[in-house]
C-alpha positions as CSV (number, residue, x, y, z in Angstrom):
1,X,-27.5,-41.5,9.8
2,X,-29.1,-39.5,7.3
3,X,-30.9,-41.4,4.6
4,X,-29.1,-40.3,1.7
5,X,-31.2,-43.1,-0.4
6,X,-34.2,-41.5,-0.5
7,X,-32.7,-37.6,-0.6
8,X,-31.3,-39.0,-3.8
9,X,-34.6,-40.2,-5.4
10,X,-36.3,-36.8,-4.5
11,X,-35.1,-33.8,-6.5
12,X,-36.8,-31.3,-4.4
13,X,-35.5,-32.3,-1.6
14,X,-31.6,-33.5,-2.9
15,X,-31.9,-29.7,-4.1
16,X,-32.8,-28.5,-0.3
17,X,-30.0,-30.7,0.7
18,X,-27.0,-30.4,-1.2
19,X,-28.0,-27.6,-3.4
20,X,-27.3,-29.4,-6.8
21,X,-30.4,-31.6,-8.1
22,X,-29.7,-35.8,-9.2
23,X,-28.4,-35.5,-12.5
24,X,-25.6,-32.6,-11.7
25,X,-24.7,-35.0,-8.8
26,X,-24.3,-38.0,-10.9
27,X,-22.1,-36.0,-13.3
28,X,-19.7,-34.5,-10.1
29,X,-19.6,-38.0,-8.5
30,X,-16.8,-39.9,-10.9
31,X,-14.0,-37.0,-11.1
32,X,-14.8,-36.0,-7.6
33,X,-13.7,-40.1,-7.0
34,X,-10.7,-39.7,-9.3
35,X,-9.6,-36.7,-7.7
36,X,-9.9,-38.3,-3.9
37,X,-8.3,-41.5,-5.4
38,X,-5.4,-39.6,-6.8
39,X,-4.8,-37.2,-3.8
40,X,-5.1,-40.5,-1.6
41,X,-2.1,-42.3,-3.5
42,X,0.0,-39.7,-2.8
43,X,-0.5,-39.6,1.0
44,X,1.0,-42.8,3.2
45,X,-1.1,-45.3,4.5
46,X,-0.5,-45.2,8.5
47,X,-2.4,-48.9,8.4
48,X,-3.1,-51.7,6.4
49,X,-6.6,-51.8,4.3
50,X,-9.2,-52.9,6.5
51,X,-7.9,-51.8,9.5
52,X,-9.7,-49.4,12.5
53,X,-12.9,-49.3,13.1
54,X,-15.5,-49.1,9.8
55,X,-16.1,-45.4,8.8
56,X,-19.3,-43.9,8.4
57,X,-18.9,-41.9,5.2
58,X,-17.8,-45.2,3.2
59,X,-18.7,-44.8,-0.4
60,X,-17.4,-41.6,-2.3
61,X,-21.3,-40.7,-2.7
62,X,-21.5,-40.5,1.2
63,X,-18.1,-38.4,1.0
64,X,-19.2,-36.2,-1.8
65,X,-23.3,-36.1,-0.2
66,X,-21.1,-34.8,3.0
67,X,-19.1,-32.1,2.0
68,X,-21.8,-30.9,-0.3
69,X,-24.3,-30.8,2.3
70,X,-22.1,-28.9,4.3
71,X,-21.9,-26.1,2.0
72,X,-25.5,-26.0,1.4
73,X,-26.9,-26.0,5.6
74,X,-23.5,-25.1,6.9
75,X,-24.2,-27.0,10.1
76,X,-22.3,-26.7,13.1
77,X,-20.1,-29.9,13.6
78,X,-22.0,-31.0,16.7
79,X,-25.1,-31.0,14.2
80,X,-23.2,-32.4,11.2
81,X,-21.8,-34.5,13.4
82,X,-25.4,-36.0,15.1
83,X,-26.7,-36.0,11.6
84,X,-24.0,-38.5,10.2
85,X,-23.1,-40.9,13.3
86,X,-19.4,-39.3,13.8
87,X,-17.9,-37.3,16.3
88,X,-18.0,-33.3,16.1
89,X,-13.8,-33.5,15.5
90,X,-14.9,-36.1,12.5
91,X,-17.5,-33.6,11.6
92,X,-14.5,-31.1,11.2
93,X,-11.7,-33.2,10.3
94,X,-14.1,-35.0,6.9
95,X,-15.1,-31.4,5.7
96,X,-11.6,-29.5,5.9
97,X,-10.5,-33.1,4.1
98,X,-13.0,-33.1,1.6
99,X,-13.6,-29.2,0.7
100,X,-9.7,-29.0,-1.8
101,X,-11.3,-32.3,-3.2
102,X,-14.2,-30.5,-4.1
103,X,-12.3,-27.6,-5.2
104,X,-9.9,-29.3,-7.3
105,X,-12.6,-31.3,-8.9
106,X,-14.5,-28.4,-9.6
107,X,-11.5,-26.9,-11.0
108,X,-10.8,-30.0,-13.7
109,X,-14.3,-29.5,-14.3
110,X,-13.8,-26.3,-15.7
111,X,-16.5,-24.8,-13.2
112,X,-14.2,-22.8,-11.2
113,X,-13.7,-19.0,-11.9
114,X,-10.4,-17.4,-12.4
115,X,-9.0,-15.8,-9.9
116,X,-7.5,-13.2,-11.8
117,X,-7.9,-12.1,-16.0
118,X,-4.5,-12.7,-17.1
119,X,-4.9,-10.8,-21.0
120,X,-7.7,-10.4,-23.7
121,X,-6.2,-13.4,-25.5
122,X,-6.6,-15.9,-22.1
123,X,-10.1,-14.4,-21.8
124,X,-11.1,-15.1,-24.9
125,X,-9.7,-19.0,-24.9
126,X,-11.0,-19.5,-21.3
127,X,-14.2,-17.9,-22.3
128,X,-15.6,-18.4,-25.9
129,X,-19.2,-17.1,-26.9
130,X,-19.4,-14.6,-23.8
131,X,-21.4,-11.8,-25.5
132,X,-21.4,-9.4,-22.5
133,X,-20.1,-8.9,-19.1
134,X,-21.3,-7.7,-15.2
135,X,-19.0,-7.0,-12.8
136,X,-20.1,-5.9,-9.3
137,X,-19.3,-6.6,-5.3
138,X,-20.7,-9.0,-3.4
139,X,-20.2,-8.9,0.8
140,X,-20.9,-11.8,2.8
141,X,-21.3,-10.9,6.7
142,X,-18.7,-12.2,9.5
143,X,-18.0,-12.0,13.0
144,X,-17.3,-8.8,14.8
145,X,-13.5,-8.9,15.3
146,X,-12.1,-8.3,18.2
147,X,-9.0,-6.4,17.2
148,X,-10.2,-2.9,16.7
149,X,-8.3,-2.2,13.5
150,X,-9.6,-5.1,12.1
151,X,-13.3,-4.1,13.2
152,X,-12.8,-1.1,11.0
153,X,-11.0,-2.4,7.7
154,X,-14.1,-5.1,7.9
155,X,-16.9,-3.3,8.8
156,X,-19.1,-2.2,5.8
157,X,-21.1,1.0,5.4
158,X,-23.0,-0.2,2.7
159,X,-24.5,-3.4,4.7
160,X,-24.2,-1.8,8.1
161,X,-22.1,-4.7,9.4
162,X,-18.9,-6.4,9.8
163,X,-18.3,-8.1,5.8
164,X,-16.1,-9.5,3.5
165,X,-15.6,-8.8,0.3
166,X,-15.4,-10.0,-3.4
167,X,-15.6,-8.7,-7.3
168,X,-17.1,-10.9,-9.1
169,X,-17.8,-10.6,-13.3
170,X,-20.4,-12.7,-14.8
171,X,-21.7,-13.4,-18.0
172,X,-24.9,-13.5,-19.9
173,X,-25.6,-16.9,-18.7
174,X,-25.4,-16.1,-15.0
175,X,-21.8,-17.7,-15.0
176,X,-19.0,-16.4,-12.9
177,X,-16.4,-15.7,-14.8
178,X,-14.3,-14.1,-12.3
179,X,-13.7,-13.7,-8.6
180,X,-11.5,-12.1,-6.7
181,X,-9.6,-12.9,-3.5
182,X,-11.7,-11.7,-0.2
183,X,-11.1,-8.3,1.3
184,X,-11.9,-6.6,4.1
185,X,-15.8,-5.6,3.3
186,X,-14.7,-1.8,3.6
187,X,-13.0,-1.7,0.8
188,X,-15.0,0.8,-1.8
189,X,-15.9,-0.9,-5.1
190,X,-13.8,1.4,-7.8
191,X,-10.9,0.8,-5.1
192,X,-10.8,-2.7,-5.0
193,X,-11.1,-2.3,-9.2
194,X,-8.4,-0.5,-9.7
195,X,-6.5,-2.9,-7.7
196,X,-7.7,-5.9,-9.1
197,X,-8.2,-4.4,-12.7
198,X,-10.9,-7.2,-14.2
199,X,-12.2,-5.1,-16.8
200,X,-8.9,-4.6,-18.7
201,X,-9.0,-8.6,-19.2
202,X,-11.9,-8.2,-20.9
203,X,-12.0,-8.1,-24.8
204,X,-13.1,-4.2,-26.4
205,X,-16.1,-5.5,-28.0
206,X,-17.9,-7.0,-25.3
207,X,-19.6,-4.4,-23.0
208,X,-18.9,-4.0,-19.4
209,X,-21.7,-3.4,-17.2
210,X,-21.1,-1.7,-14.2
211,X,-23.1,0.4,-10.8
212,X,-22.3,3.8,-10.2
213,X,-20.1,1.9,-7.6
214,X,-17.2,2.4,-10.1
215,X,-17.7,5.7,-11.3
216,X,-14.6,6.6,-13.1
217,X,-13.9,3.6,-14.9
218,X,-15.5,4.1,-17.7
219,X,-12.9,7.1,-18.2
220,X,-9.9,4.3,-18.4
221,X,-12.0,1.8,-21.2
222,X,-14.7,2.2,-24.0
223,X,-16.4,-0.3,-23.5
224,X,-18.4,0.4,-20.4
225,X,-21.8,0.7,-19.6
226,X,-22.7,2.7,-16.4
227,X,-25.7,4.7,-14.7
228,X,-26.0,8.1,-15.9
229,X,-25.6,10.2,-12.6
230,X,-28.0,13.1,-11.6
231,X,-26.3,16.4,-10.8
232,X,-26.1,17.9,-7.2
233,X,-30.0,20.2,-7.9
234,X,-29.8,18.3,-11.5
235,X,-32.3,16.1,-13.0
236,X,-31.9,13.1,-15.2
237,X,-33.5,13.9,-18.8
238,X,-36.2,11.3,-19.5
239,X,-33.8,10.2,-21.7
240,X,-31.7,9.1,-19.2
241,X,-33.5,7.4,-17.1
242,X,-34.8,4.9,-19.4
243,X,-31.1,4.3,-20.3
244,X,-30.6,3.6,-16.5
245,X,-33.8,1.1,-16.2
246,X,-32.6,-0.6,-19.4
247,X,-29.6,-0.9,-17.8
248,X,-30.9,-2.1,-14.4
249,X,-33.3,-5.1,-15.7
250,X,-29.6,-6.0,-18.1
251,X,-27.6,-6.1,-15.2
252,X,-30.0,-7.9,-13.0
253,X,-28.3,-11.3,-14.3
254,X,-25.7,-10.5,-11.7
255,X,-27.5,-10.4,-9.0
256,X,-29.4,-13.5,-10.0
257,X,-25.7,-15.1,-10.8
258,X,-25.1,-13.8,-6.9
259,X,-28.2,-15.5,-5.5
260,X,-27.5,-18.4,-7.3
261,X,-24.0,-19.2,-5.5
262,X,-25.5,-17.5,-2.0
263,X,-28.2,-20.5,-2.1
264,X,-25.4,-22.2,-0.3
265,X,-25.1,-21.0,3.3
266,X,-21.8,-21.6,4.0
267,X,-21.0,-18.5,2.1
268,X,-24.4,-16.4,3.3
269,X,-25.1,-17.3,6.7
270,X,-22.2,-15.7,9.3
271,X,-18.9,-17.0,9.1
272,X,-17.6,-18.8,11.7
273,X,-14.5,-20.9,10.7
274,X,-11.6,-20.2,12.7
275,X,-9.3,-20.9,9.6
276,X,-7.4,-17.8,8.1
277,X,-8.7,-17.2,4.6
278,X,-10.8,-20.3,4.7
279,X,-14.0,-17.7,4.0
280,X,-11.9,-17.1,0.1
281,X,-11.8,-21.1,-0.5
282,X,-15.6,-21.4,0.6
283,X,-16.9,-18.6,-1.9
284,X,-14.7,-20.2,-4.9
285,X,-15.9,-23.5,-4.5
286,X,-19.7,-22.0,-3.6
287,X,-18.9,-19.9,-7.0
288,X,-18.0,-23.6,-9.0
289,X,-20.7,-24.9,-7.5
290,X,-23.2,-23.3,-9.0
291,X,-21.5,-23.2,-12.3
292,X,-21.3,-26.8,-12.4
293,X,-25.5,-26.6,-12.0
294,X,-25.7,-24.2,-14.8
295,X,-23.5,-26.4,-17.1
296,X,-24.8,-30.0,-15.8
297,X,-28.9,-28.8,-15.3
C-alpha cells in the first residue's frame, strides 16, 4: 500500500498527491469524519462490528487520503486499486462512496460554490467583502459520443473537441463564487448566460468582468466591464486598447482561479466515468476543493 506516512510529512509531495498541502488536510480531516460518521448511522449495519475480513482503508485519514488522491491523479481503478491493496470493484465502489462525503463536507465547510445566485441580498450574505467579480466558461474535454446528436451538442469549436461545459464567477481572491450545472461544451457563452443569468445576482456596485464571449450583456446591466471590440476595417483607438490590456491582466485571476481547481485531473484529464452527470459532482467538489486551500493555506 501506499505510504501515506511519509506523503504526509512531505508537503511537496502531499501537494503532488492529493493536491491540498498538510495543514489544509489536517483542517478537512475532523468534519470530513463527522460527516462519514453521521451518513454511516443512518445506513443499517448488514454485520456485526468486527466482522469480514479487515479493510484496507481503515482510519478516516486513509479514507479521506483515498478519495482525495483520486481527484488529484484520477487513476484508473485497476491502478488505484494496485496502489492501495483492494480490488479494482473496491477501487470503484470506496471512491463513488466517499466522493458525497467529500462533497457534503466541503459544503458545511462553506468551500462549495452555489449553484445558482438566488438575489443581490443572498449574494451579499453568502459573500461579504467581494469587491469585484469574473465570470467566464470553462470546458473540460470528454469522450467522443457515440450517439451522433450527442457528438454535436458536445463537440466544442472553441477547443476543437468533444467538451463539457461550465460558468463559473470568481472573485478577487481567486474564489469561485459560482458554478453552474455542466452543459454540452457547444453551448456559446452569452447563451448559456442568459440562461443561467449569474450576473443579475450580483450586487450594482461591484463590477462584472466579462470576454467578448458575452457581448451583449452589458446592454441588460451597468455594471459590466467588457473588451472594447474593433469594427469590421475599424481600428481600436490607443485608447482603447490599453482599456482592453488593463482589462486582460484584471481578469487574469480567473484563469488563475480555473487553473487552480484544474490542478486536479479528475476534472482536466478526459472523462471517463460511465455515471450520468457524475462529470457536474466531480467539477463542484474539484471547485470546493480548491477553495478550501485558499481559505485553510
Amino acid at each position: 500500500m501506499l505510504n501515506i506516512e511519509r506523503a504526509l510529512k512531505q508537503d511537496r509531495l502531499l501537494r503532488a498527491m492529493i493536491g491540498l498541502n498538510r495543514k489544509a488536510f489536517d483542517a478537512l480531516l475532523p468534519p470530513f469524519s463527522g460527516v462519514y460518521e453521521q451518513i454511516q448511522l443512518q445506513q443499517p449495519r448488514q454485520r456485526a462490528l468486527g466482522g469480514g475480513r479487515k479493510a484496507r482503508l481503515r482510519t478516516f485519514r486513509d479514507k479521506l487520503f483515498y478519495i482525495l488522491f483520486y481527484f488529484k491523479s484520477y487513476p484508473t481503478f485497476d491502478l488505484a486499486g494496485l496502489l492501495f491493496e483492494i480490488d479494482r470493484a473496491q477501487a470503484h465502489y470506496w471512491m463513488h462512496r466517499l466522493q458525497p462525503i467529500l462533497e457534503a463536507t466541503l459544503g458545511e465547510k462553506l468551500a462549495l460554490p452555489e449553484r445558482k445566485l438566488t438575489s443581490v441580498e443572498a449574494f451579499v450574505e453568502r459573500f461579504p467583502g467581494v469587491k469585484r467579480v469574473m465570470v467566464d466558461g470553462t470546458e473540460r474535454p470528454i469522450a467522443r459520443p457515440q450517439n451522433p446528436e450527442a457528438q454535436k451538442l458536445n463537440y466544442s469549436g472553441k477547443k476543437k473537441r468533444h467538451t463539457r461545459k461550465h460558468l463559473a464567477a470568481v472573485d478577487q481572491g481567486k474564489r469561485v463564487l459560482v458554478l453552474s450545472k455542466a452543459r454540452e461544451g457547444k453551448l456559446h457563452d452569452k447563451k448559456f448566460h442568459d440562461e443561467d443569468d449569474i450576473v443579475g445576482g450580483v450586487p450594482d456596485e461591484i463590477p462584472v468582468e466579462l470576454d467578448l464571449g458575452f457581448l451583449g450583456v452589458q446592454k441588460q446591466y451597468d455594471n459590466i466591464r467588457i473588451p472594447h471590440k474593433k469594427t469590421r476595417g475599424g481600428e481600436l483607438t490607443p485608447e482603447q486598447k490599453a482599456d482592453n490590456r488593463a482589462l486582460s491582466q484584471s481578469r487574469v485571476v480567473c484563469e488563475n482561479a480555473f487553473a487552480g481547481v484544474k490542478r486536479y485531473g479528475a476534472v482536466s484529464a478526459v472523462y471517463r466515468n460511465r455515471i450520468e452527470a457524475f462529470d457536474d459532482h466531480l467539477m463542484l467538489t474539484a471547485a470546493g476543493l480548491w477553495n478550501f486551500y485558499l481559505m485553510a493555506a
